[in-house]
N, C-alpha and C positions, 0 to 999 in steps of 0.2 A: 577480555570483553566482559561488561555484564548485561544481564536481558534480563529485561522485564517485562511481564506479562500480565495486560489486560484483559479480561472477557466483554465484549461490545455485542449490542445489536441484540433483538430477538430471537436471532440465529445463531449465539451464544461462542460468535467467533473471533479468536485470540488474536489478539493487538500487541506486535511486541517494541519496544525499546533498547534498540543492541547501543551500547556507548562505548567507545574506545574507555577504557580507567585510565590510561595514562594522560591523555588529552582533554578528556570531558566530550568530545565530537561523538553525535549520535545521530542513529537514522530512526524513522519510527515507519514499521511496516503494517500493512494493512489495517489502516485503521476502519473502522466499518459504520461505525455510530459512537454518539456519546463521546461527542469530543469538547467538553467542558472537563469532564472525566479522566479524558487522555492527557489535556493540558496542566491540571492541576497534575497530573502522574509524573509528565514532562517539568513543570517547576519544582515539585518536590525532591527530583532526581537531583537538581544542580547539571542535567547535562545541556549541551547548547547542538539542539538536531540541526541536521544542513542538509537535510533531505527527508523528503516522503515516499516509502517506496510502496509500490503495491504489485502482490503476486499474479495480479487478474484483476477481471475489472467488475465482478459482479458485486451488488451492493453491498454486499455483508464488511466486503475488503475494501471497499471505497468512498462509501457513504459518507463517511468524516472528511472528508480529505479538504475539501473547498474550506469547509470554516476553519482550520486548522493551518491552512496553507494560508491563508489570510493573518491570521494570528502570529503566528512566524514569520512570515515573510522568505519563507524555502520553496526550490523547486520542489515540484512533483514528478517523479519517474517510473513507467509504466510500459510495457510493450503496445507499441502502435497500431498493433493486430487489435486490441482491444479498444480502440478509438467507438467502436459504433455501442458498445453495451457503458463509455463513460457517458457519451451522446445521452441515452437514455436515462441513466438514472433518477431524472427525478419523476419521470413514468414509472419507473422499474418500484422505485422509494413507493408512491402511491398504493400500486398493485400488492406491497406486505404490510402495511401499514405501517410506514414509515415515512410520515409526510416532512415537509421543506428539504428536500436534498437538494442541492447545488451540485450544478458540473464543473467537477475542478478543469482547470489550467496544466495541460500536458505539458510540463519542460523540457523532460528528458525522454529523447524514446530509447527504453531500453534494448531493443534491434539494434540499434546502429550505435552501442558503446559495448564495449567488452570490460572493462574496468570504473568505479568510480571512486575520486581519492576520499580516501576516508580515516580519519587521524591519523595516526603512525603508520596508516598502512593502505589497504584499497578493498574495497568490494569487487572480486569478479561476479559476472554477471552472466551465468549459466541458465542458456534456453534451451527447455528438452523440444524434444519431436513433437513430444502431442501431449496431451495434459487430458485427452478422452479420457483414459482407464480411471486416473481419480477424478472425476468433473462427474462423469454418469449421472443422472438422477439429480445433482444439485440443485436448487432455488434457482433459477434467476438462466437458465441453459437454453439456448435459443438454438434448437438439434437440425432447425434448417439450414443455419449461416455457419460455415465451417470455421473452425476458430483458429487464431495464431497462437504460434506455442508460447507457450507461458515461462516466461522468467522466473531462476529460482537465484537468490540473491546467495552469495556463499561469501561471508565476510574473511579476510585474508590477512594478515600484517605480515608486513613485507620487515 
């Protein structure tokens, strides 16, 4: 595999680019903002994504996602538990100053798959328990509304 890694957003959080090397097949995870940035990253790579994935749904890790998913023409895959903070976003976008965010198009909910084919091989798609311990205190935590566990994406070649 190779990854690449962008810093997005005001929030100064990493956007990465995993590509199969033997296939050219890439996923591109959390992208957050500054997706003009991402895309030229994405053509400069030579890789062809076939998915957007995101760890969580808070802006930092989603904000790009609409104009990007537009751009490409790929689903977007994200746990369903986070359906109400993608809702938000372009409130959430406002509130940091982050204006025109767009709600992407949920494709894939990552609950209800356990693998996705990914070049020569597959993405499992490991959900912990709770994602409290590291969430605490972050931007964008709505500590009324209890959260669905968060997907952690662990690429695999079979």
């Amino acid at each position: 595999l190779a990854v690449t890694t962008i810093v997005v957003s005001p929030f100064e959080q990493n956007c990465r680019l995993v590509m199969d090397k033997k296939t050219g097949d890439a996923v591109l995870v959390d992208p957050g903002d500054d997706p003009q940035r991402i895309l030229k990253m994405i053509r400069s790579s030579g890789a062809r994504v076939t998915h957007i994935l995101a760890t969580h749904g808070h802006l930092d890790h989603v904000g790009a996602v609409k104009p990007i998913q537009d751009a490409l023409r790929v689903p977007f895959a994200i746990h369903g538990g986070d359906r109400p903070l993608i809702a938000l976003l372009p409130e959430h976008g406002l509130a940091f100053g982050m204006r025109g965010l767009k709600t992407p198009t949920i494709d894939l909910d990552l609950a209800e798959v356990s693998e996705i084919p990914f070049g020569s091989g597959v993405i499992r798609v490991v959900v912990q328990s709770s994602c409290e311990p590291t969430m605490a205190g972050r931007v964008g935590r709505d500590p009324v509304r209890p959260r669905a566990p968060a997907p952690l994406v662990d690429a695999a070649a079979r």
